[in-house]
C-alpha positions as CSV (number, residue, x, y, z in Angstrom):
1,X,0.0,0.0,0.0
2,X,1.1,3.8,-0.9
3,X,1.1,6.4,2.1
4,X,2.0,9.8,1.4
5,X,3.8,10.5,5.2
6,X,6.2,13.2,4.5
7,X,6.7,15.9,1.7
8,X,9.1,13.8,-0.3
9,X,6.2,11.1,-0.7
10,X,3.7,13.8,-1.7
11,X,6.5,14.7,-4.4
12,X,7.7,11.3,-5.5
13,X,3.6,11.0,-5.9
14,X,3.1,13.7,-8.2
15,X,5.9,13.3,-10.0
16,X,4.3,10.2,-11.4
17,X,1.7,12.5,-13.1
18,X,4.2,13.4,-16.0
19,X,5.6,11.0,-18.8
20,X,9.0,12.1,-18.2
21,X,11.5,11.5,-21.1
22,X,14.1,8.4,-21.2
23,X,17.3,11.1,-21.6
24,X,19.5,8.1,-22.1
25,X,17.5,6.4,-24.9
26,X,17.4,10.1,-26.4
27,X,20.9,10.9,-26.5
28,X,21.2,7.4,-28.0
29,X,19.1,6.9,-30.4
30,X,19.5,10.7,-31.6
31,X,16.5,10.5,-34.0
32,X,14.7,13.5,-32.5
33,X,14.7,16.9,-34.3
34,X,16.5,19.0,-31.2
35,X,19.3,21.5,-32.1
36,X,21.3,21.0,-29.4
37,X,21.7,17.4,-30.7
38,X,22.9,18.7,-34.1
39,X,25.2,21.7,-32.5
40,X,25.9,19.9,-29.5
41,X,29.5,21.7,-29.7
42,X,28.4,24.8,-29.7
43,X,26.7,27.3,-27.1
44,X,23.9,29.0,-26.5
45,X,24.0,32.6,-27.9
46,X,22.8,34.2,-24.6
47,X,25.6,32.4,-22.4
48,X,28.3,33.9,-25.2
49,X,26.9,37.5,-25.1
50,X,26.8,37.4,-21.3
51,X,30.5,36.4,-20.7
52,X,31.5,38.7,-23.1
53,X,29.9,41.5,-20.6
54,X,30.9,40.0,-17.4
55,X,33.2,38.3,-14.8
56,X,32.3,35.1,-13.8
57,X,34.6,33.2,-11.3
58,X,32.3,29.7,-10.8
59,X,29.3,28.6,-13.1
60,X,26.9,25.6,-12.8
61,X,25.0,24.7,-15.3
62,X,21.5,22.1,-14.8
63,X,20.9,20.0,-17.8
64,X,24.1,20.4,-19.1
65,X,23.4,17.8,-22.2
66,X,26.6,17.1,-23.9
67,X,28.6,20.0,-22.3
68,X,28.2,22.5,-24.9
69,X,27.5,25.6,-22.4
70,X,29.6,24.3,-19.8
71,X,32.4,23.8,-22.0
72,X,32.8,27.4,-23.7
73,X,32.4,28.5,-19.8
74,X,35.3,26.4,-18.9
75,X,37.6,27.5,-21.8
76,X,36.9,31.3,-20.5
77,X,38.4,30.1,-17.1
78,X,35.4,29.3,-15.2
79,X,35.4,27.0,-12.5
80,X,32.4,25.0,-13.4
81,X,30.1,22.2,-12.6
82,X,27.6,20.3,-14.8
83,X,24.4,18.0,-14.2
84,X,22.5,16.2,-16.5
85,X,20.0,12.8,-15.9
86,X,21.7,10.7,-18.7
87,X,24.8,9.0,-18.2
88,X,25.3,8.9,-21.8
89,X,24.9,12.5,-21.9
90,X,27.6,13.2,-19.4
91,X,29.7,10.1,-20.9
92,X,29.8,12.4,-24.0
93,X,29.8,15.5,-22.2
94,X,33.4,14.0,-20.7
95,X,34.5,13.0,-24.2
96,X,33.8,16.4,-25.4
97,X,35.9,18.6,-22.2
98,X,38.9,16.3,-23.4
99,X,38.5,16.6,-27.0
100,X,38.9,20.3,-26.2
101,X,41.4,20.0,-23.1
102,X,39.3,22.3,-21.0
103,X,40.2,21.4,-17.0
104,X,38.0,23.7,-15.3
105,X,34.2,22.0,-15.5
106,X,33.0,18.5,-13.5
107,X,30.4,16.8,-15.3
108,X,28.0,14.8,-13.0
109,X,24.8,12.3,-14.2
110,X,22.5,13.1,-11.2
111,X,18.9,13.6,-10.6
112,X,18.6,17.8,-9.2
113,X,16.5,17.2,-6.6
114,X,18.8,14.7,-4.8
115,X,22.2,16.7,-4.6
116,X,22.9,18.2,-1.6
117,X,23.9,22.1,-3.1
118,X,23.5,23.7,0.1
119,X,27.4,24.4,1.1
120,X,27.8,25.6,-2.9
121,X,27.3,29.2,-4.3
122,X,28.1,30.4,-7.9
123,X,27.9,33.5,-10.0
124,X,26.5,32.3,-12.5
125,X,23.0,29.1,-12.9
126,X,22.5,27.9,-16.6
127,X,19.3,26.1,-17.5
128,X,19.0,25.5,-21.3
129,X,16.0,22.6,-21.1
130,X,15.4,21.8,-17.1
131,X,12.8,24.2,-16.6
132,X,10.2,23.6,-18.9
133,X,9.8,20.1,-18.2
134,X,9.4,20.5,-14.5
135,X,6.3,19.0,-13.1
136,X,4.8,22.3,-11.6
137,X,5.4,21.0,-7.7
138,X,8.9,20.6,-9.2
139,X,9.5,24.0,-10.4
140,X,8.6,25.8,-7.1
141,X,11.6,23.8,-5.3
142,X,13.6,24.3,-8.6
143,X,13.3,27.9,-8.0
144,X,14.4,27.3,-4.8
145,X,17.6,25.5,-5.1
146,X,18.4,28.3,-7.9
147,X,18.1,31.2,-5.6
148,X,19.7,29.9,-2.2
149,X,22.8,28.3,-4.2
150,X,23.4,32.0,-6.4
151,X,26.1,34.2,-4.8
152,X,24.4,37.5,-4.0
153,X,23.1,39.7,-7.2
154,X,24.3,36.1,-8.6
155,X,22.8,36.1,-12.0
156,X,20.4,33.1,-13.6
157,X,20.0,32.1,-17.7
158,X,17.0,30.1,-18.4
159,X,16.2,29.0,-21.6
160,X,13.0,27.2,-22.3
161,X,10.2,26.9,-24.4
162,X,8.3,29.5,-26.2
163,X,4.4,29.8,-26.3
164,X,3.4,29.4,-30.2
165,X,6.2,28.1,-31.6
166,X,7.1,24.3,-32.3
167,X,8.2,23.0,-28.6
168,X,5.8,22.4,-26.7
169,X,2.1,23.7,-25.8
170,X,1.3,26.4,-23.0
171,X,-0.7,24.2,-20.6
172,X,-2.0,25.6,-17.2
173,X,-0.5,23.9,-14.2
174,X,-3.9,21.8,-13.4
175,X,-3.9,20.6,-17.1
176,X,-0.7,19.4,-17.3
177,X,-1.5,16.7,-14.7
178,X,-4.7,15.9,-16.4
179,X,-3.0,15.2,-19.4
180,X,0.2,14.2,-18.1
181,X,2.8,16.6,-20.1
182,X,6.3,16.0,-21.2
183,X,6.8,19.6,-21.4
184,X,5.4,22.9,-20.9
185,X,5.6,26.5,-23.0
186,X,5.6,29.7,-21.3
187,X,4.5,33.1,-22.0
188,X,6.6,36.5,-20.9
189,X,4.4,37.5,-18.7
190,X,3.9,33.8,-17.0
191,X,7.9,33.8,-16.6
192,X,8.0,36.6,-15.4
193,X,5.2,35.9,-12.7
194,X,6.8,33.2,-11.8
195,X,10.6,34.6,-11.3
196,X,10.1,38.0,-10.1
197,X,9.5,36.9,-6.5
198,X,13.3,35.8,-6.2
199,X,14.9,37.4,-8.9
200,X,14.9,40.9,-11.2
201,X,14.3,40.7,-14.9
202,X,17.6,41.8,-16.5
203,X,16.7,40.5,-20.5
204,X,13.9,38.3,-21.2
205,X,13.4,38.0,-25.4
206,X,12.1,35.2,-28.1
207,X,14.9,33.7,-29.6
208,X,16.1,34.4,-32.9
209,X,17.4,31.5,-35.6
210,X,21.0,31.8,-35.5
211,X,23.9,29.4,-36.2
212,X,27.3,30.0,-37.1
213,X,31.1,28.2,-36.0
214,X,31.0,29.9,-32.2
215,X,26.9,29.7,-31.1
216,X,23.3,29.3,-32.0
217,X,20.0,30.4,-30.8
218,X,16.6,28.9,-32.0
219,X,13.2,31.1,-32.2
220,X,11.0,28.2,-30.2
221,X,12.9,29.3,-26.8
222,X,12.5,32.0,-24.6
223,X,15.6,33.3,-23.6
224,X,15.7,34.9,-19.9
225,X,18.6,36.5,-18.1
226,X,17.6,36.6,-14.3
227,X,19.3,38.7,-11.0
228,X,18.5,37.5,-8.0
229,X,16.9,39.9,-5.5
């Protein structure tokens, strides 16, 4: 029999109300249409145009895929961390950091919501996929971890979905159970709802279709650059 006694039963019960995704299957198999499979060595355009601005002595970086982000921040001397649910993600995430002889990042397979962060702080948080498929009991903790493990005025780059374009549909947070999503698009004003209480809005734009030899940047994301309060 299943008793919800504490809040982590309450959780590991609604978490069950989501399809989830099989990230190891995915960066297998490689048969879905997802850019940051095809230009998995380079970085997001955002993370680029913020370094070239600012200072950043320590950098983590939450579904880090196959290192792409995490990477470019390590080659600009920044002591970084990386976390992603595949193995095979990180595996190739590992391959890549040695391919380009970058020292300065740690790539970790591990589940978010199970590290213990609290003793950690960094400048800089980099979430280019976590967020938007969050289960929305999820993304209220996720929000949490975020803020308490950010230095202060530490700053926060989200990408995720787009309302009306190709990645996923907006669904309100008691549909998404109902129909048990695998992902979630936002609106501007829903991200910003949902930030502001922990963090200032310092950029928050649509993304633009752009790809050359040093980044890319897809119009089906929002692209968010966060300060916390």
């Amino acid at each position: 029999m299943n008793y919800i006694n504490t809040m982590k039963d309450l959780f590991d019960m609604l978490d069950r109300y989501a399809e989830g995704v099989d990230w190891d299957a995915f960066y297998t198999n490689r048969d879905k249409p997802a850019p940051f499979l095809k230009y998995n060595k380079l970085p997001d355009k955002c993370v680029v145009d913020f370094m070239r601005k600012r200072t950043i002595k320590k950098a983590c970086e939450f579904g880090c895929g196959e290192g792409r982000n995490a990477i470019y921040l390590a080659k600009n001397d920044v002591d970084t961390e990386a976390y992603d649910l595949s193995e095979i993600a990180i595996e190739n995430a590992r391959k890549n950091a040695r391919e380009s002889k970058v020292e300065k990042v740690v790539f970790k397979a591990e589940n978010i919501f199970e590290l213990d962060l609290m003793d950690k702080r960094f400048d800089l948080i980099i979430d280019s996929g976590v967020f938007h498929h969050l289960t929305p009991h999820r993304r209220l903790q996720y929000r949490d971890i975020v803020s308490n493990i950010l230095t202060e005025k530490g700053y926060f780059i989200l990408l995720c979905f787009a309302a009306g374009e190709d990645g996923a549909d907006e669904v309100d947070d008691y549909e998404f159970y109902r129909r048990k999503q695998t992902g979630v698009a936002f609106t501007e004003e829903r991200l910003k709802g949902f930030w502001e209480e922990k963090f200032d809005v310092v950029d928050l734009r649509k993304g633009e279709n752009i790809v050359d030899n040093q980044m890319w940047e897809s119009e089906y994301l929002y692209v968010c650059v966060f300060r916390k309060i």
